[in-house]
Backbone as CSV, one residue per row, in Angstrom:
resi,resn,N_x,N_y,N_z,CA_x,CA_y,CA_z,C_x,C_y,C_z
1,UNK,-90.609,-7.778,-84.133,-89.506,-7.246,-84.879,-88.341,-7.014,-83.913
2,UNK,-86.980,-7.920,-84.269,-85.851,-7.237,-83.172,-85.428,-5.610,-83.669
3,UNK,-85.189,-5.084,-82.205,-84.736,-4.379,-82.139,-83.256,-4.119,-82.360
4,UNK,-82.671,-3.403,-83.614,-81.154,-2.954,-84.003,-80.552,-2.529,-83.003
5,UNK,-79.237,-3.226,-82.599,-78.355,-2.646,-81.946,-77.434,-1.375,-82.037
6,UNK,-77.003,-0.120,-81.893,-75.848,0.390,-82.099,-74.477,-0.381,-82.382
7,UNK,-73.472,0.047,-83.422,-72.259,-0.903,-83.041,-71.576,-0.770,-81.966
8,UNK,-70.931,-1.283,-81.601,-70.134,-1.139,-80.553,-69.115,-0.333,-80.550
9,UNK,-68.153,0.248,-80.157,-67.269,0.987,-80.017,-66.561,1.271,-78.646
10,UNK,-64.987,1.473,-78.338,-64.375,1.685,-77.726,-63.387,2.832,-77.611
11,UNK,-63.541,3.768,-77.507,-62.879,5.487,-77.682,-61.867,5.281,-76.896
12,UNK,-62.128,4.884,-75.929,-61.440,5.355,-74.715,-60.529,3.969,-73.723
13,UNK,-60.413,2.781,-74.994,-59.668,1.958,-74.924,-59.581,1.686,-73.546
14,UNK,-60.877,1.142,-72.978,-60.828,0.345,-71.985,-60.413,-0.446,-71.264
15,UNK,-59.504,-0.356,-69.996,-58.771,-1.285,-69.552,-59.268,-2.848,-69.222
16,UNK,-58.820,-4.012,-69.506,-59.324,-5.220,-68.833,-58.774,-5.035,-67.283
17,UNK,-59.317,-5.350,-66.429,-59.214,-6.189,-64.935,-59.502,-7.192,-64.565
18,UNK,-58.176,-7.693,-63.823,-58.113,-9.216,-63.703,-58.851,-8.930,-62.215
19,UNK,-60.105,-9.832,-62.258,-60.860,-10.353,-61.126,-60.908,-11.083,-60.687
20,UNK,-59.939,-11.878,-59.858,-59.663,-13.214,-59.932,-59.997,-13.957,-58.120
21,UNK,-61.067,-12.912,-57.623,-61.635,-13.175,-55.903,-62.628,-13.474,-56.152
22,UNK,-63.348,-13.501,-55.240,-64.723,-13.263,-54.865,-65.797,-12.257,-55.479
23,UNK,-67.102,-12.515,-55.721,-67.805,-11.670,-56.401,-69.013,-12.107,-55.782
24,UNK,-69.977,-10.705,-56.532,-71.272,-10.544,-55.947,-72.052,-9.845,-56.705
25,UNK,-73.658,-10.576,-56.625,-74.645,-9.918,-57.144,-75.693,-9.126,-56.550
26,UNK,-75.661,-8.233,-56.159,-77.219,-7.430,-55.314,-77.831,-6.696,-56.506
27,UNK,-79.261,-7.227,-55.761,-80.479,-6.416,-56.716,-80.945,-5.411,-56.193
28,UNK,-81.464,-4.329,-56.513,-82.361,-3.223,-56.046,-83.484,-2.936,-57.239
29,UNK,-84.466,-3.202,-56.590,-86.067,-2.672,-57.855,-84.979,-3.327,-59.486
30,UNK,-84.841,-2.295,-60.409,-84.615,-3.219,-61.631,-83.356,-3.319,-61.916
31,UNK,-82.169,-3.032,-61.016,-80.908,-2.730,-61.025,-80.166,-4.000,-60.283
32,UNK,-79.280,-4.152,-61.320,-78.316,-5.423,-60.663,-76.840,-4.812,-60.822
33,UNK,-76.245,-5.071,-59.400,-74.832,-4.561,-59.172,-74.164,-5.730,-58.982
34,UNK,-72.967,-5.853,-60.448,-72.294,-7.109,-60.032,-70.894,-6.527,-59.104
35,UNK,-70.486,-7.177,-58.390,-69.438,-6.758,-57.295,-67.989,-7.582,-57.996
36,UNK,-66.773,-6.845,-58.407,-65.682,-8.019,-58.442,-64.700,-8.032,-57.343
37,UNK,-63.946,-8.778,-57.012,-62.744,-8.463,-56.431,-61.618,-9.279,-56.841
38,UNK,-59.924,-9.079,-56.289,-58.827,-9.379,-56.464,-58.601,-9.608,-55.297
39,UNK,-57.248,-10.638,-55.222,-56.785,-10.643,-53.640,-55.231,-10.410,-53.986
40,UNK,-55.151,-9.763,-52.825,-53.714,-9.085,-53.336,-53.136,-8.324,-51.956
41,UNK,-51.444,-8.225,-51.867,-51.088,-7.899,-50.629,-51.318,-6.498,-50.283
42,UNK,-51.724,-6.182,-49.120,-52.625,-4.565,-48.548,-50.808,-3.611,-48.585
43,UNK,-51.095,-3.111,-49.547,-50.027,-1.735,-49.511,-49.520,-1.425,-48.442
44,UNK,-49.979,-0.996,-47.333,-49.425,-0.343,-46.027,-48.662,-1.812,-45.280
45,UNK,-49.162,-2.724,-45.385,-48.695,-3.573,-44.327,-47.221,-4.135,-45.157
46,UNK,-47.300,-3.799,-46.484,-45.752,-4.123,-47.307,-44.594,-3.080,-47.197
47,UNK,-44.586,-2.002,-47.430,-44.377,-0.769,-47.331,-44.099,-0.694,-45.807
48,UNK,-44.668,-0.868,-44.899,-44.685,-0.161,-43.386,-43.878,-1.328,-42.172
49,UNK,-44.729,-2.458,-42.822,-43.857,-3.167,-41.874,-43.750,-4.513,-42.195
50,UNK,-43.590,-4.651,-43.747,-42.794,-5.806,-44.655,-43.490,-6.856,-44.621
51,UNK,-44.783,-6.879,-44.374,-45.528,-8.211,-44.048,-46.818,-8.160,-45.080
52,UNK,-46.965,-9.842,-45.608,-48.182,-9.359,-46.757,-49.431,-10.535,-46.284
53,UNK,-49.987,-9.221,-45.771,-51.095,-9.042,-45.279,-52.165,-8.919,-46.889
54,UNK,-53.082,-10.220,-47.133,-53.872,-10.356,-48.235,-55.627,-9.864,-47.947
55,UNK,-55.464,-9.164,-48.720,-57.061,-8.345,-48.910,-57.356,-8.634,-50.272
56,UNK,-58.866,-8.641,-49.793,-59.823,-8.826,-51.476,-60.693,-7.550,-51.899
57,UNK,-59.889,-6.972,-52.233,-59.899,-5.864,-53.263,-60.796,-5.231,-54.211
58,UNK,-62.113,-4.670,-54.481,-62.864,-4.545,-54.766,-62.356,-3.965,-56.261
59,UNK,-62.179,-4.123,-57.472,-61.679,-3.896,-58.512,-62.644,-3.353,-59.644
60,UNK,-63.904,-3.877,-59.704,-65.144,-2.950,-59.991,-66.395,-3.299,-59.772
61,UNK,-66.994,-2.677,-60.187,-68.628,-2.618,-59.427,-69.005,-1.926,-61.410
62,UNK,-70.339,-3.138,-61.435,-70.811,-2.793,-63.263,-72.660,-3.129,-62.332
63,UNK,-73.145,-1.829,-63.175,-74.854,-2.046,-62.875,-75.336,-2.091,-64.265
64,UNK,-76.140,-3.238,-64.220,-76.798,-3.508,-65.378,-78.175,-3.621,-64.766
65,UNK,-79.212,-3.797,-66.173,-80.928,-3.856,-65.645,-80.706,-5.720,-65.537
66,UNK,-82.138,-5.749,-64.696,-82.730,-7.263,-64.492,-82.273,-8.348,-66.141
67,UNK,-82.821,-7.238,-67.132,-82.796,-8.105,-68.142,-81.748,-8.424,-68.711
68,UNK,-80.470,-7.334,-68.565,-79.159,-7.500,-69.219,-78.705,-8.877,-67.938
69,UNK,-79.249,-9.051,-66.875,-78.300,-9.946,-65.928,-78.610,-11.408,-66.013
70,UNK,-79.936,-11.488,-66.789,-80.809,-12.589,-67.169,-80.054,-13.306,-68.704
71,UNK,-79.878,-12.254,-69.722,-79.018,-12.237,-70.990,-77.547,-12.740,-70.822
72,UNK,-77.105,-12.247,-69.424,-75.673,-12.471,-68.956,-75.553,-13.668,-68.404
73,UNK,-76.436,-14.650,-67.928,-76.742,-15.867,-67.467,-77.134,-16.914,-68.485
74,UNK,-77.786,-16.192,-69.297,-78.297,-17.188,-70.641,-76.625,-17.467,-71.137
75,UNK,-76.209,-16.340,-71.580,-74.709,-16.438,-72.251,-73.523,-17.168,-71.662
76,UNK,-73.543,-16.767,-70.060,-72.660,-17.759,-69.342,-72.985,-19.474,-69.748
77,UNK,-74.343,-19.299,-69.285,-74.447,-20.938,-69.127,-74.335,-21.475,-71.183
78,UNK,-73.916,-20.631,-72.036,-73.815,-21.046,-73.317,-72.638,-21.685,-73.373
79,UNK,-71.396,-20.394,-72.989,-70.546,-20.421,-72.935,-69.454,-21.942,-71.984
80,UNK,-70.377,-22.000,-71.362,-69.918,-23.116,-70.240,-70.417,-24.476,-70.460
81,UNK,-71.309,-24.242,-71.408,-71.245,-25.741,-71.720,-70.869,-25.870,-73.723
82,UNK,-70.542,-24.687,-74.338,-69.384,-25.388,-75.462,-68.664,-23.992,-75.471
83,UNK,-67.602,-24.560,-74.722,-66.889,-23.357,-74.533,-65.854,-23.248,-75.472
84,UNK,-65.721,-23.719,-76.693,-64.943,-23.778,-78.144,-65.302,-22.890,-78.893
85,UNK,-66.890,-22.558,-79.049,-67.930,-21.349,-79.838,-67.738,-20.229,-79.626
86,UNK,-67.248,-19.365,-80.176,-67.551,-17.978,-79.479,-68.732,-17.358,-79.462
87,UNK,-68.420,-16.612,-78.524,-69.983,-16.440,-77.713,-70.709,-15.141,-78.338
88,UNK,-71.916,-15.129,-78.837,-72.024,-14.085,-79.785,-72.894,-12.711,-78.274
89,UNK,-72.950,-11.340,-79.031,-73.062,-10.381,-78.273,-74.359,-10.714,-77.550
90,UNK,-74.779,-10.305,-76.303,-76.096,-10.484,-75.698,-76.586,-9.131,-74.971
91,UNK,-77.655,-9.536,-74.943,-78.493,-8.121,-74.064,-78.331,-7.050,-74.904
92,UNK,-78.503,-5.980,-74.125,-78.744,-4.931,-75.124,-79.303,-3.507,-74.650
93,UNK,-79.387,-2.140,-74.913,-79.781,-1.165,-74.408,-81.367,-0.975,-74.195
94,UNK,-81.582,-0.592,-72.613,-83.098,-0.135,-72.518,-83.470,1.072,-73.098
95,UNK,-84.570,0.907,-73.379,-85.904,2.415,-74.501,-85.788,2.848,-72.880
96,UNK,-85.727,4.087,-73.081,-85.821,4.749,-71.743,-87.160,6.334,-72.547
C-alpha cells in the first residue's frame, strides 16, 4: 500500500538560488549532504582594492536521507532524458 503524502506547502515563500558552480555530494551513515555553490566576485577584494577576485561561494547545503538522494537520481535521470514532461513529485518523508 503507498504511503499518502502531506500536501505541500510554502508559508514562508522560499527563496530560489541560483547555483550555477560547482557542487557536491557527501554521505555520512544515512545522511546525504548535497553541497551548492556560485562563483562570484569576493566582496573585499572589490570594495578594498577594485579587483575581482572570483570565489565559489557556497550558497546552500540541503541534507536529505539515502533514499530521498536515490529518488533524486531516479528523477534527474527522468528528467534528462525527456526533458519536455514535467517531472512529477519524488521521494518523500521518513516514519521516524
Amino acid at each position: 500500500m503507498a504511503t499518502r503524502q502531506p500536501p505541500a506547502i510554502d508559508p514562508d515563500n522560499v527563496p530560489e538560488i541560483l547555483c550555477d558552480g560547482m557542487f557536491n555530494v557527501s554521505v555520512l551513515g544515512t545522511l546525504a549532504t548535497l553541497t551548492f555553490t556560485h562563483v562570484r566576485p569576493d566582496a573585499e577584494a572589490i570594495l578594498q582594492r577594485g579587483t575581482m577576485d572570483m570565489r565559489s561561494v557556497v550558497r546552500a547545503r540541503i541534507v536529505i536521507t539515502l533514499k530521498n538522494l536515490v529518488a533524486l537520481r531516479d528523477l534527474l535521470n527522468k528528467v534528462i532524458q525527456t526533458p519536455d514532461v514535467p517531472a512529477p513529485p519524488a521521494g518523500g518523508a521518513s516514519k521516524h
